[in-house]
C-alpha positions as CSV (number, residue, x, y, z in Angstrom):
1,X,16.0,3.2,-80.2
2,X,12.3,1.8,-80.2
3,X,10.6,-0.3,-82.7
4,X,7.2,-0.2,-83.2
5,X,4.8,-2.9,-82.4
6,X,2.5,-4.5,-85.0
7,X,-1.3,-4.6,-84.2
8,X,-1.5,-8.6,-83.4
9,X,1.9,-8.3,-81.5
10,X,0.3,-4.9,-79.6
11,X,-3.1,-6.8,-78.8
12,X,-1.0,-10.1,-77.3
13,X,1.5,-7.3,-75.0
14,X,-1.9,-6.2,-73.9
15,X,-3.7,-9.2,-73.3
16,X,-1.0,-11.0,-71.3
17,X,-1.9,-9.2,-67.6
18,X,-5.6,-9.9,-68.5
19,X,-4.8,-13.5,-69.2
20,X,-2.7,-12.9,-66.4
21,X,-5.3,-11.3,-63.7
22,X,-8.1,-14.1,-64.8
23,X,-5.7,-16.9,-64.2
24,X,-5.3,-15.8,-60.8
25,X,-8.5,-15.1,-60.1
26,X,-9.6,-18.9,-61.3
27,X,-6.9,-20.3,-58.4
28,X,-7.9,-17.8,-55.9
29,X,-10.1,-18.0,-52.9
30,X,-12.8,-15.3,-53.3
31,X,-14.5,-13.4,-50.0
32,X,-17.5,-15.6,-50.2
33,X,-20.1,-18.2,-49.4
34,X,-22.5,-20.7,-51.5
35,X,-25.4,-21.1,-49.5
36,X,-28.2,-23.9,-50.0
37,X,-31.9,-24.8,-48.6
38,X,-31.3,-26.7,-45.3
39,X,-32.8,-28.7,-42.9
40,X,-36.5,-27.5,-41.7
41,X,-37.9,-28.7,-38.6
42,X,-41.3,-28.9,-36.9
43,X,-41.3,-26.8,-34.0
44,X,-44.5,-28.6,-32.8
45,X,-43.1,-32.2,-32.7
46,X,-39.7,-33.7,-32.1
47,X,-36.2,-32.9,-33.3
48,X,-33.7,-36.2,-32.9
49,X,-36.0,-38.0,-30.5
50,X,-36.7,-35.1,-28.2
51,X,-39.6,-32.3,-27.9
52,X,-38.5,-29.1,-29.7
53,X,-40.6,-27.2,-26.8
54,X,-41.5,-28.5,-23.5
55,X,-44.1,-26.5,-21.5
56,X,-44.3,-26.7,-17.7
57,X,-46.3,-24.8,-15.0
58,X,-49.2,-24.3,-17.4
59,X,-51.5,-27.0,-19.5
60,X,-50.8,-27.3,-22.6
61,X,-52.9,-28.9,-25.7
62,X,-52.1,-31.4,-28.2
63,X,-51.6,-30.1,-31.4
64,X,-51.6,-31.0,-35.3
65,X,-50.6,-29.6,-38.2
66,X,-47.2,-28.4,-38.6
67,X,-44.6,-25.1,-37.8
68,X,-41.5,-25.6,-39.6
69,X,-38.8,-23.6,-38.5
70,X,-36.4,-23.1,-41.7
71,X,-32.7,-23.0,-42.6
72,X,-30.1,-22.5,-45.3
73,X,-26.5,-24.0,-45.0
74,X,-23.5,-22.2,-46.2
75,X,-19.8,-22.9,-46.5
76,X,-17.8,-22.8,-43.6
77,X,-15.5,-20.2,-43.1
78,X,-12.6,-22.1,-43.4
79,X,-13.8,-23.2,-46.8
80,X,-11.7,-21.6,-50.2
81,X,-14.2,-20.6,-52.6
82,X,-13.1,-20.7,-56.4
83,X,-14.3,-18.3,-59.5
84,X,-15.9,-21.6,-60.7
85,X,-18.1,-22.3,-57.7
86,X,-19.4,-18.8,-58.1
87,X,-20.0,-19.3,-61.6
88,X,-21.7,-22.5,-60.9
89,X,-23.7,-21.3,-58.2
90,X,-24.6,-18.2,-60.1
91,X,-26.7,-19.9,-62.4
92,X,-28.6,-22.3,-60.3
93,X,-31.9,-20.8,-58.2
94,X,-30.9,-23.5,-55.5
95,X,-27.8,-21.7,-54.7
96,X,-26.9,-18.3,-53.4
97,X,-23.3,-16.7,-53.6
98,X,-23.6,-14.2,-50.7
99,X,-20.2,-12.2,-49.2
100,X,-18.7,-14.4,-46.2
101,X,-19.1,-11.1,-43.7
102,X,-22.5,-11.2,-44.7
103,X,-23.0,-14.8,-43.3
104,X,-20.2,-15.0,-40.9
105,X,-18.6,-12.1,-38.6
106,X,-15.2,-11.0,-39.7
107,X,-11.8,-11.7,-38.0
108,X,-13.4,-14.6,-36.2
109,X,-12.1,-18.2,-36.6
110,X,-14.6,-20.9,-36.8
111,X,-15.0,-22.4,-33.4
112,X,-15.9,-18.4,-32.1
113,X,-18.5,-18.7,-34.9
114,X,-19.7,-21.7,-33.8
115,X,-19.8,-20.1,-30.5
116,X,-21.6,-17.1,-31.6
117,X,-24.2,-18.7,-33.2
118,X,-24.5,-20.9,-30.1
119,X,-25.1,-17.9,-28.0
120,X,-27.4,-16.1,-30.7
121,X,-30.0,-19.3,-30.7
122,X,-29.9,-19.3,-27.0
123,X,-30.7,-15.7,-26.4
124,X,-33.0,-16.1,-29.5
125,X,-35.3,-18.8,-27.4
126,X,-35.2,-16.6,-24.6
127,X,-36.4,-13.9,-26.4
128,X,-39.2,-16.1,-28.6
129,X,-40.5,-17.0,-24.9
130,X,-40.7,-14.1,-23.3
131,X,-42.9,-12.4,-26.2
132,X,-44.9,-16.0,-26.7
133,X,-46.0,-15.5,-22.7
134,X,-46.5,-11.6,-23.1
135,X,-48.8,-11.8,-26.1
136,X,-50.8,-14.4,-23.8
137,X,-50.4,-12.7,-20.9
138,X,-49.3,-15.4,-18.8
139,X,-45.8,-13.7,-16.9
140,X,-46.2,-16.3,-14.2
141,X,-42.7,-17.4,-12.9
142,X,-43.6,-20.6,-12.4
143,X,-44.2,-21.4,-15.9
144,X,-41.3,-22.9,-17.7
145,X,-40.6,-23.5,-21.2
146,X,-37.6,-24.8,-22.7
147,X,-36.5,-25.0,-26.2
148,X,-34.4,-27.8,-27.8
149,X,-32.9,-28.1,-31.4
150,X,-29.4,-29.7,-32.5
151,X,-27.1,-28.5,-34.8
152,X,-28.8,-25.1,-35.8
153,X,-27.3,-21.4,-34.5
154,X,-28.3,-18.2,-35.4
155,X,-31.5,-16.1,-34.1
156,X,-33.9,-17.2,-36.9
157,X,-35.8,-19.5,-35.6
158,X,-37.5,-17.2,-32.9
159,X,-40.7,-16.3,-35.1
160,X,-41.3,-19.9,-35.4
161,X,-40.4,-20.8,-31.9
162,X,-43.2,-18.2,-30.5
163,X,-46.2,-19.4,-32.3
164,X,-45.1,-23.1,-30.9
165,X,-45.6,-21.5,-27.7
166,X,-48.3,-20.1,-28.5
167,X,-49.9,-23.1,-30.2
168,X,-49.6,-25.3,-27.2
169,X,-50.5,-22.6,-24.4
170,X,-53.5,-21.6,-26.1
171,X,-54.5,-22.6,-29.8
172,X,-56.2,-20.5,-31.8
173,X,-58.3,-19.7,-28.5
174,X,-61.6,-21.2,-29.8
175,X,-60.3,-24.9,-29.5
176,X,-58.3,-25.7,-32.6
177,X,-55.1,-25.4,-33.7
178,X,-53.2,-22.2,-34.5
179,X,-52.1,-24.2,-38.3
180,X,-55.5,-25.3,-39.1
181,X,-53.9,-28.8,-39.5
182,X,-51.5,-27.0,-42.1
183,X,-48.1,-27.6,-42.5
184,X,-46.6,-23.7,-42.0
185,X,-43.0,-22.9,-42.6
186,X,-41.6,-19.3,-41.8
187,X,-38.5,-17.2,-40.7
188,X,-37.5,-14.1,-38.6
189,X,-36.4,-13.2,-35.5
190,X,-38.4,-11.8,-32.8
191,X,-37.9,-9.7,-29.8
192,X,-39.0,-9.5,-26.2
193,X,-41.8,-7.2,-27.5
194,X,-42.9,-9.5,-30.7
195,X,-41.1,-7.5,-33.1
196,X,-40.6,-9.9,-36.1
197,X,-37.0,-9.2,-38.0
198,X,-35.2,-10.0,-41.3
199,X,-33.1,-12.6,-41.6
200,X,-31.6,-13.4,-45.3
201,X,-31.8,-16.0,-47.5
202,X,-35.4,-16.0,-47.3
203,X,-35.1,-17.2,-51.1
204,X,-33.8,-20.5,-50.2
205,X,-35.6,-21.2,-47.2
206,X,-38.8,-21.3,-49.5
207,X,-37.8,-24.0,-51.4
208,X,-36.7,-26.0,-48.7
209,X,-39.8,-25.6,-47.0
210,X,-41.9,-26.2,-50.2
211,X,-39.9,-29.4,-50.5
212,X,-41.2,-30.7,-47.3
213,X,-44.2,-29.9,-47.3
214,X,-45.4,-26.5,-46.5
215,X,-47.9,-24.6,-48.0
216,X,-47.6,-21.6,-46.7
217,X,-44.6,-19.2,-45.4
218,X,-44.2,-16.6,-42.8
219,X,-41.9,-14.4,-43.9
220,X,-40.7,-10.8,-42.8
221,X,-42.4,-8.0,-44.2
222,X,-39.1,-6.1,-45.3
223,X,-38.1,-9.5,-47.4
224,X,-41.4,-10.0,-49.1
225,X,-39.5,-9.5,-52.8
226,X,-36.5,-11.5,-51.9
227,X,-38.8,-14.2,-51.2
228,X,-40.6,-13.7,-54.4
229,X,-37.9,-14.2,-56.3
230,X,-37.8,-18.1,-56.5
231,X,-41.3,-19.0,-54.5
232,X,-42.1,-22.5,-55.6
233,X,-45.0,-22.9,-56.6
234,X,-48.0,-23.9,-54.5
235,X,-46.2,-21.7,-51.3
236,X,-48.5,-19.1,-50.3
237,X,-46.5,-15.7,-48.6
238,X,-47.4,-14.2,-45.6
239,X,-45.7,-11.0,-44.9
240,X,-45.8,-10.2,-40.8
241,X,-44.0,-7.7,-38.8
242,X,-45.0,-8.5,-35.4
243,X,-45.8,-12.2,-33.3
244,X,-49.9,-10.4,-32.9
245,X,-49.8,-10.2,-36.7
246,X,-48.6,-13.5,-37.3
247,X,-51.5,-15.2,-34.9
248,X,-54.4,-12.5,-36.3
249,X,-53.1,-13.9,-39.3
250,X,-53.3,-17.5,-39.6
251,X,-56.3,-17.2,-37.3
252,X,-57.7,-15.4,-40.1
253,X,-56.6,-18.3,-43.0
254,X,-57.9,-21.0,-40.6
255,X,-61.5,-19.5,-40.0
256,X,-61.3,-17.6,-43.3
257,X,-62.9,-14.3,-41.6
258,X,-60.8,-11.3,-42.0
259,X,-58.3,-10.5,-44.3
260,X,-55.0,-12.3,-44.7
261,X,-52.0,-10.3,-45.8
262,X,-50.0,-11.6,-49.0
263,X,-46.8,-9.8,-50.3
């Protein structure tokens, strides 16, 4: 025998597994990670007492004026991330919420992130001298150049890293500085050959490096919207795909001949 539901007792049978799904979903740990502007650092000067890039075999040249290599900073891995935290973050232009595998690779614990990340800066320097000395032409062996930065991993500081080279080697080959005295943040990755790459979260790593101090931004061609999303005001974008374009291009802002590329 069955006896049939009223409509309030029908819509509270139904509304228990919602209830029911939400509650869990407020106590669970969701796939991803709030991510945040982080530290920036001028490639040109000193990172915890020591020269970011040290140049031997070949005279260098003072320099002023800034290149700020830029960061975000995400959850760790091993961080539970709550429905509220998203919520939160959702609604805030100084956060991102971004899925974990997106930042981290899957299935690894976090000291083989760490690790990876380790390894990625390292062959990202490698790679950021290699095309810094190829775009100058200077392949002589006995030139040496070693990078040094604490506490950052990850490959996206090789765009930045390259026109440091660059800037102490040679300038903007007619004497002056390759900044103009400016202080210039930026991101990608770069290749042997000077191919520039994306890197995500270009949004955030605007605002940190409007907060100290830059005015304007290199920033991957393919990310030019992301990073239009939030730009602070008073950051100026320039979109580059390769190291060449990047010099032509602040070459071009510093002397003001020739055209400068915006997004």
């Amino acid at each position: 025998m069955f006896s049939r539901l009223t409509r309030p007792r029908a819509v509270a049978v139904c509304a228990l597994p919602v209830v029911a799904l939400l509650a869990t979903a407020a106590f669970a740990p969701l796939p991803f990670s709030l991510a945040q502007p982080g530290q920036t650092t001028n490639v040109l000067g000193e990172d915890k007492g020591t020269p970011v890039i040290t140049i031997s075999g070949a005279p260098t040249r003072e320099t002023s004026g800034q290149l700020r290599m830029t960061t975000i900073v995400a959850t760790s891995p091993d961080v539970d991330v709550m429905l509220g935290d998203v919520i939160d973050a959702w609604f805030r232009t100084d956060r991102a919420v971004m899925p974990r595998d997106s930042v981290y690779p899957s299935g690894k614990s976090t000291r083989e992130i760490e690790q990876y990340n380790t390894e990625q800066m390292k062959q990202s320097q490698n790679a950021a001298t290699e095309a810094a000395l190829n775009h100058l032409d200077l392949n002589d062996k006995n030139i040496k150049v070693t990078l040094r930065l604490a506490d950052v991993g990850g490959p996206s500081a090789g765009l930045l890293f390259s026109l440091g080279i660059v800037d102490k080697l040679k300038g903007d080959g007619d004497g002056g500085d390759l900044t103009g005295g400016r202080t210039i943040a930026g991101t990608g990755t770069i290749d042997a050959d000077g191919k520039v790459g994306a890197v995500g979260g270009v949004a955030l790593k605007t605002q940190a490096a409007r907060r100290d101090g830059a005015t304007v931004f290199l920033v991957p061609k393919d990310e030019c919207s992301d990073a239009k999303a939030e730009l602070p005001k008073g950051l100026r974008l320039i979109p580059v795909t390769t190291l060449k374009g990047a010099v032509s291009a602040l070459e071009a802002l510093d002397s003001g001949k020739g055209s400068v590329p915006a997004c």
